[in-house]
C-alpha positions in Angstrom: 119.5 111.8 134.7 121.4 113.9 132.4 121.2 117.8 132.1 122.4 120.5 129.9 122.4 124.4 130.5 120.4 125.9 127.8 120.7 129.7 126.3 120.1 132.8 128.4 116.5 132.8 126.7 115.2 130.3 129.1 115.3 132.6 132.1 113.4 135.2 130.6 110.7 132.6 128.8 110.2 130.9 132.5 109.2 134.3 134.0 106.3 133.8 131.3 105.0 130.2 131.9 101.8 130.6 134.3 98.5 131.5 132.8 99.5 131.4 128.8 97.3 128.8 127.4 93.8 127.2 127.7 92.9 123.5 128.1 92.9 121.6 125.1 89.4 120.7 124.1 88.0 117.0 124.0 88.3 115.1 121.2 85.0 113.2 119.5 86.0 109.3 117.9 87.8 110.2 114.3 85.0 110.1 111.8 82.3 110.8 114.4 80.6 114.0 112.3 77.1 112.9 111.6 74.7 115.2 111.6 77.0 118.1 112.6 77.8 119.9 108.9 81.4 119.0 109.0 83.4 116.4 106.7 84.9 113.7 107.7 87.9 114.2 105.3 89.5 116.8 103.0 90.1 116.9 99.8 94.1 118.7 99.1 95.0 119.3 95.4 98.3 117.9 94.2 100.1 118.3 91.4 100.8 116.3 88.0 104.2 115.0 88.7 102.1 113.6 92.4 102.0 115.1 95.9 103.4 113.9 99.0 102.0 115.9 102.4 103.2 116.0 105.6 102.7 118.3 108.2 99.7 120.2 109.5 99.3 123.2 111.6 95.9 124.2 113.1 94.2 127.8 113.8 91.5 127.1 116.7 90.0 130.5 116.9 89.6 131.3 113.3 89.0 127.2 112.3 91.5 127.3 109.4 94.2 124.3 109.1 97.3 124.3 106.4 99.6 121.9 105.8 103.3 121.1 104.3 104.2 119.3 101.3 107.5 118.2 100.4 108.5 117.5 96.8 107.7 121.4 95.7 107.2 123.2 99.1 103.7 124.4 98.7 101.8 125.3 101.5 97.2 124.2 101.6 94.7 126.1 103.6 91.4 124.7 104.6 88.9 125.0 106.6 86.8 123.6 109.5 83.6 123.0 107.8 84.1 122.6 104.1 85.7 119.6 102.3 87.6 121.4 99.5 91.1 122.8 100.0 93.3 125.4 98.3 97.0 126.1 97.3 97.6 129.1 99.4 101.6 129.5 99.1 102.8 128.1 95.6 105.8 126.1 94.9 109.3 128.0 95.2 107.9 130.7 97.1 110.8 132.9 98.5 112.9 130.0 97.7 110.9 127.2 99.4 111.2 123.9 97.9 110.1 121.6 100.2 108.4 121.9 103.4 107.8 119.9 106.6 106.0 120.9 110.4 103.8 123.8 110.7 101.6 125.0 113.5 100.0 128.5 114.0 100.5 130.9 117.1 97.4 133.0 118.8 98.1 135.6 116.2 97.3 133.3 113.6 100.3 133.5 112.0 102.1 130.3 110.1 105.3 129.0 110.8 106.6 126.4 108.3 109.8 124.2 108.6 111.9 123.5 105.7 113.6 120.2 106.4 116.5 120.3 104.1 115.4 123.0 102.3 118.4 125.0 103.3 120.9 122.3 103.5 123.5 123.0 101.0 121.8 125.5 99.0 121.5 128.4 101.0 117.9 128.8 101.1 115.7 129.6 103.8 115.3 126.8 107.2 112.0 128.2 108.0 109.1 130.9 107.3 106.9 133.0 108.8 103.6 134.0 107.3 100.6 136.4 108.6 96.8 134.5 108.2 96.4 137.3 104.6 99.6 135.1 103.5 102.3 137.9 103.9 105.9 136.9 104.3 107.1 138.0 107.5 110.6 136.0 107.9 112.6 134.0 105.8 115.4 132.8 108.0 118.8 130.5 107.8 118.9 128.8 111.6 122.5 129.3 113.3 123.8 125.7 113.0 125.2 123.4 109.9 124.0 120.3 108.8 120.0 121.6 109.3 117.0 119.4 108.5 114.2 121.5 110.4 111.6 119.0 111.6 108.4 120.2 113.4 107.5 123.0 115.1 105.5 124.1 118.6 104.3 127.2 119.7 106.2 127.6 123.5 104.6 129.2 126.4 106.2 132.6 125.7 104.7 133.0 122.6 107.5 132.2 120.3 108.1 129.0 117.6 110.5 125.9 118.5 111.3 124.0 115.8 113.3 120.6 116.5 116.3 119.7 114.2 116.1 115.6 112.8 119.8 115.6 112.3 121.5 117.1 115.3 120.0 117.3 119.0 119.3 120.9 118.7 116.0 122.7 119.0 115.9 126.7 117.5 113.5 129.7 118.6 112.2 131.8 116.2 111.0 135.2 117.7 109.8 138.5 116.9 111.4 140.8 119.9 110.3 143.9 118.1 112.5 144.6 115.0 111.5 141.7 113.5 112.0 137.7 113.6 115.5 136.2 114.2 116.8 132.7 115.1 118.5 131.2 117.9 119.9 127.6 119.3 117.6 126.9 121.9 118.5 123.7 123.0 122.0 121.6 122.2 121.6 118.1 123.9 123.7 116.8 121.6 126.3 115.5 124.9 122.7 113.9 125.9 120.9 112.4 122.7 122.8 110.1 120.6 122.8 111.2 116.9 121.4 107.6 114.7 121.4 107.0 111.3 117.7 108.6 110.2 115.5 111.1 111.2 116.0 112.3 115.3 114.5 114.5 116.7 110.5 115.4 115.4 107.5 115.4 116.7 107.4 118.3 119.8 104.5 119.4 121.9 104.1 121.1 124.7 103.9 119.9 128.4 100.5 120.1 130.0 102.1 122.4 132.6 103.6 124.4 130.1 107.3 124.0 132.0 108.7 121.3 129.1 109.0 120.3 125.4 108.0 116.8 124.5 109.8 115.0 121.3 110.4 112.0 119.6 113.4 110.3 118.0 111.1 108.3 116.0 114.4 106.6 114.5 115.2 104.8 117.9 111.8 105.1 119.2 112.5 107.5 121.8 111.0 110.5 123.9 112.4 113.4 125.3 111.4 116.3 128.2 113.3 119.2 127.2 112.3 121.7 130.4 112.6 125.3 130.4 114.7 125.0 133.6 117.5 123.3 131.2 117.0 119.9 131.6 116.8 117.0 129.1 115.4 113.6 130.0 114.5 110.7 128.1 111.1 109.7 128.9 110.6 106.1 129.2 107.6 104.2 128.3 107.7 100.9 129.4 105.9 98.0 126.9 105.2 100.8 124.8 106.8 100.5 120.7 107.9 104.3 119.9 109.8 103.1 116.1 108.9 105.7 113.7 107.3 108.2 116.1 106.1 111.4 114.0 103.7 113.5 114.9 102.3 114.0 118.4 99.1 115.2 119.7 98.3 116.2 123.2 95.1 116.5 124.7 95.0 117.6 128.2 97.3 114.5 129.4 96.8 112.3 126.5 99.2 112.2 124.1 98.3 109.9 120.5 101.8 109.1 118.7 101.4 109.0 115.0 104.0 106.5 113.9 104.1 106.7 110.3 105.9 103.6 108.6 104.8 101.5 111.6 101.3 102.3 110.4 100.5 102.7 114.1 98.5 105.1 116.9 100.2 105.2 119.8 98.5 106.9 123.2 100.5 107.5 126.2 99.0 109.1 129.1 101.6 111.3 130.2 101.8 113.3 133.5 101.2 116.9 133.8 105.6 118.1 133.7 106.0 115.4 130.5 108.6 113.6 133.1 106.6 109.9 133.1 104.2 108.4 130.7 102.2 105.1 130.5 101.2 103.2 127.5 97.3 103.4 127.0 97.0 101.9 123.6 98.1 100.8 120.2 96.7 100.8 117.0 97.0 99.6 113.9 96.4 102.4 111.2 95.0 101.5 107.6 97.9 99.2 106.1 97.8 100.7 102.7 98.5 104.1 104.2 101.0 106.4 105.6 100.4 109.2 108.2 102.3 111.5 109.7 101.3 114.4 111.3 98.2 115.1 113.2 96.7 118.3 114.9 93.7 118.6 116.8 91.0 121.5 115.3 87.4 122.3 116.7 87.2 119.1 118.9 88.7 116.7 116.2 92.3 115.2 115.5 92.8 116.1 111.2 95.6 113.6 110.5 97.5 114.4 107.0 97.9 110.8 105.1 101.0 111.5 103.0 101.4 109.7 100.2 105.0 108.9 101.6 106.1 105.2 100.5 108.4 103.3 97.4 105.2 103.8 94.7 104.7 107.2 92.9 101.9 109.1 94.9 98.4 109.3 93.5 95.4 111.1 94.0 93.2 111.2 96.2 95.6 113.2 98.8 93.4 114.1 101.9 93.3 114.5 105.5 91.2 112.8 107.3 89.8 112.1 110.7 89.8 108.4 110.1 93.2 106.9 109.9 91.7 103.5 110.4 
């Protein structure tokens, strides 16, 4: 068991962990909507030179979703109970370029990850955006070689974004004159750096104490605990190549394994220490998906386009990845 002494932050944000966050709703079979107004898919406009999407990010109390795409950096916004989309932030907006996790805190506002937006040009790492769209934060994280992943909302209110080059995990924060970035997490003396994308996919523990992530390149998980700690989490039998997105629902987790064309569901224990392989899945073979986010009882999973052939309409997400 190997451990590594975080930032100062994680002494204050423990103070915070007890009594943050409701349950996480259950989740009807994907596609199961008759009869209750809602579609079973969305339609998300792409553009002429083709659209690849990625991640998603969900906003339970007001029923909105938005998600990423990466070869312009636009940002959709849909919702709930309609199938049509929109472009809500265009392409190059305050010098985004490409874009990759998103997720939405209780104030609805939007945080979006870059990737390698910022990676040799300077740009911005990641943005933050109020629900009417206004740019709060356009900010560099304080590391080199950056390719900002996914994002989770922690118990203390704040963004955690994982880093798919290094093992490094950065806070984004508004302490009251305005957001700034910070190194989290360094488990770089813990989790080998491989050739590909690390670390990705992050949730939140059902006990609110830990991070779980993948390192869908060597089909790995990790616990990274508020009390400094960083564990890999082993799942015996269980394939975990190409882990992406993750999804937890109370102490379910689904494992959306993109290029494996996969589901994955691990029933994982309450601290995100253990898990157990539940099930696997074969997802439809002529598609790729990535990220998934559950919304209004449902998982919305964004099929991406992502592959060696030129994307082509239709670009959706859907709650059928079968």
């Amino acid at each position: 068991m190997a451990h590594r002494t975080f930032a100062a932050i994680v002494a204050a944000t423990t103070l915070g962990l007890a009594g943050i966050a409701a349950a996480a709703p259950a989740v009807a079979a994907p596609g199961n909507d008759a009869g209750n107004g809602r579609p079973s898919s969305y339609a998300l406009t792409g553009d002429a030179a083709g659209s690849r999407f990625e991640g998603i990010g969900a906003d339970e109390r007001r029923g909105v979703f938005y998600v990423s795409e990466v070869t312009g950096g636009e940002i959709h916004r849909g919702t709930v109970g309609s199938s049509a989309t929109e472009e809500w932030l265009p392409e190059g907006a305050d010098g985004r370029f490409t874009a990759r996790g998103i997720t939405v805190d209780a104030a609805g506002n939007v945080y979006i990850a870059g990737g390698p937006n910022g990676l040799g040009t300077g740009r911005p790492d990641v943005w933050v955006y109020s629900p009417e769209g206004e740019l709060l934060a356009a900010l560099r994280m304080p590391a080199d070689d950056v390719f900002v992943n996914d994002v989770a909302i922690g118990p203390d209110g704040a963004a955690y974004f994982t880093d798919s080059n290094d093992a490094r995990i950065y806070r984004v924060a508004d302490a009251g004159a305005g957001f700034t970035a910070a190194v989290w997490a360094d488990a770089s003396d813990v989790i080998d750096r491989a050739a590909g994308f690390n670390l990705g996919g992050i949730v939140l523990s059902t006990d609110r104490s830990a991070f779980v992530v993948a390192q869908g390149n060597v089909g790995k998980m990790w616990r990274f605990g508020f009390d400094g700690s960083v564990n890999e989490i082993v799942v015996r039998g269980a394939d975990l190549v190409n882990a992406d997105g993750l999804v937890r629902q109370g102490s379910t987790l689904t494992v959306v394994r993109n290029f494996s064309h996969a589901l994955t569901t691990l029933r994982v224990t309450a601290d995100g220490a253990g898990a157990t392989l539940v099930a696997d899945e074969a997802t439809a073979a002529d598609k790729v998906f990535t990220t998934a986010k559950t919304l209004h009882g449902r998982i919305l999973f964004v099929e991406s386009e992502f592959g060696p052939d030129a994307p082509t309409p239709p670009y959706q997400v859907t709650t059928n990845p079968f």
